[in-house]
N, C-alpha and C positions, 0 to 999 in steps of 0.2 A: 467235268463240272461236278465237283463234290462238295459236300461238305456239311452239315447237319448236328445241333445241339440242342439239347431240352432241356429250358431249364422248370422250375417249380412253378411259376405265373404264366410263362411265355417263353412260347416255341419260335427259333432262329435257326433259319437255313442260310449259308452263306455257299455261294454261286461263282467262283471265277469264269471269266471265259475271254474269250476272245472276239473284237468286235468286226464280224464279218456276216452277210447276210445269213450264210452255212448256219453258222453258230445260233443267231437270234434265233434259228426254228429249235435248234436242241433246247435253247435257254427254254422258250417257252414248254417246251414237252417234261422238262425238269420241276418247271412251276406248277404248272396240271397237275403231276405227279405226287408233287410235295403236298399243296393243299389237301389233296383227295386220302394224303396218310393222316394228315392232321385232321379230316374229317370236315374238310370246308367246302364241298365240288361246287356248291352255286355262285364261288367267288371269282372259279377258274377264269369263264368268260373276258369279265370285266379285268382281272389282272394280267392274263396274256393280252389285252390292248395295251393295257399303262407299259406292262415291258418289254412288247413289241416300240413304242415311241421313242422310250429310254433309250435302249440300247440301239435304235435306229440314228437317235440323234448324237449319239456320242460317233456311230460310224461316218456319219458325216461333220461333224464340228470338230473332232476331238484325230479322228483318222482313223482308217479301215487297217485292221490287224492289230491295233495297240489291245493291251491287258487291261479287263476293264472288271469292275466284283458287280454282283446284284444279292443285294440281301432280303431276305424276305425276316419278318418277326410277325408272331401273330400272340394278341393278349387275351383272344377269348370278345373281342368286341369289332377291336380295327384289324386291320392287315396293314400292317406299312411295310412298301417297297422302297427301298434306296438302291441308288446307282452308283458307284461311284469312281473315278476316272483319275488318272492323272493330271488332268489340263486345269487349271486354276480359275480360267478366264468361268466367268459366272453368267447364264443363260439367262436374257429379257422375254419378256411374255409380251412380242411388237401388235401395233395394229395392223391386223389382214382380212382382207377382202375377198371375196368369194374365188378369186384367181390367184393368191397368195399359194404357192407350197411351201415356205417356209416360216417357220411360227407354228404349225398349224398342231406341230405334235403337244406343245407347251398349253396351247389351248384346249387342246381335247386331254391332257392332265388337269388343267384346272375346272373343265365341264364332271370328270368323271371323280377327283376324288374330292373326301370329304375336308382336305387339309393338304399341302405341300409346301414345298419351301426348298432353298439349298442352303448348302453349308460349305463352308472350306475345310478343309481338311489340313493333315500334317503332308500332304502329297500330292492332294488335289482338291477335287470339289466332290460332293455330292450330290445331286438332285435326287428330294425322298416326296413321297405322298403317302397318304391314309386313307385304306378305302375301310369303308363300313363292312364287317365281316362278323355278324354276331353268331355266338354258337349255339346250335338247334341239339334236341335229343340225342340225333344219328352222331353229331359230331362227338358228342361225350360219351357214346356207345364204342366212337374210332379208337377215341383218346384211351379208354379204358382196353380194349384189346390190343391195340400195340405195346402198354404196360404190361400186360398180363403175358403178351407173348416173347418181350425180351426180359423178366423175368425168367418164364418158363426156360431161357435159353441160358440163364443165369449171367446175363447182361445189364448193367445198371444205365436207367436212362439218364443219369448225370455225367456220367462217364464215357458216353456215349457218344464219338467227335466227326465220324462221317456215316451219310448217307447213300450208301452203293447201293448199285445192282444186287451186290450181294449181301445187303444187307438183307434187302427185298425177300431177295429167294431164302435167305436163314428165314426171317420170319414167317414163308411161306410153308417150311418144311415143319417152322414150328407148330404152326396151325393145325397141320394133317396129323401133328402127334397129340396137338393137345386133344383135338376131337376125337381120337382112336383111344386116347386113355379115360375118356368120359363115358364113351360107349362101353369101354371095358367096367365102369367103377356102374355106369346104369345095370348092367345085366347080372353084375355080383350083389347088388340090391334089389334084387327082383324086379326091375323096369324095363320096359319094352325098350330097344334102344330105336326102331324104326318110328316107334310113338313122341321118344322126344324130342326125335328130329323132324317129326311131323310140327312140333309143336312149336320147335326156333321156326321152324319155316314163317309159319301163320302168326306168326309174332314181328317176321325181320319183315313180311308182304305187309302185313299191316302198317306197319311204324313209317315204311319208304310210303306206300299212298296217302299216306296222313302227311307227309311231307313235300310231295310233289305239288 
């Protein structure tokens, strides 16, 4: 499950997978993921329910092992998740009763987001919602160092088409140099380099309890 593009207003992950219980755990582990690069962690929660239900209902409606996409977009306000399947047939939000299991995911979509809906597609259908995802300090602090460190890597984020592991770890490797080259440019300008990092610290401890 790959796949990842940035554009100038809003960030789009695109998800294939396959609909089998296995997978829904990876899907969600992918979500968590994603958000927490885009700088959004307090949305994880509430999005691994909405695409825990998704892609639950598609393995029972639609059939267990078919190829199914999850996309995530996010604008800086909403988060909208789309599902979207091959089977055309379009899902009713029925009335149920406390001993109902079926319906129950369609309902706890329309308790949790702010907006949903489906759509047909050229192949199938969709079912999408919009949860409320507005962006705080930290998240524009994320957004500015994942810039700064595929830069650094001489990476352009428009250009930019998937999402790995190894994306991951390039950016990680790139971190350890960009810090090592700042330390190096603090101490060639006479500055403590143990003092500035005294000083991100008590800057990054402050900002996350003001946030919590």
């Amino acid at each position: 499950m790959s796949g990842n593009t940035t554009g100038e207003y809003r960030h789009r992950s695109v998800l294939p997978f396959e609909a089998a219980p296995a997978e829904v755990r990876l899907l969600r582990r992918s979500v968590a993921a994603q958000l927490g690069q885009w700088g959004v962690p307090h949305s994880v929660a509430e999005t691994e329910l909405v695409v825990t239900e998704l892609a639950t209902n598609v393995i029972k409606h639609v059939g267990e092992g078919v190829s199914a996409t999850l996309i995530l977009e996010w604008d800086r306000e909403r988060l909208r998740v789309e599902m979207h399947d091959k089977n055309p047939s379009m899902p009713a939000l029925p009335e149920t009763s406390c001993e109902d299991e079926c319906g129950r995911g369609l309902h706890l979509l329309s308790a949790l987001a702010a907006d949903w809906g489906t759509v047909l597609t050229a192949v199938g259908k969709s079912v999408w919602c919009e949860i409320a995802a507005p962006a705080g300090r930290a998240c524009h602090r994320v957004e500015r160092a994942v810039h700064t460190l595929r830069s650094y890597q001489g990476v352009n984020d428009a250009t930019l088409s998937t999402h790995t592991r190894r994306d991951e770890v390039a950016l990680k490797e790139s971190a350890v140099e960009l810090i090592t080259d700042l330390l190096h440019w603090t101490t060639v300008n006479g500055h403590d380099p143990d003092d500035i990092l005294d000083q991100a610290q008590m800057h990054f401890e402050a900002e996350t309890e003001a946030a919590a």
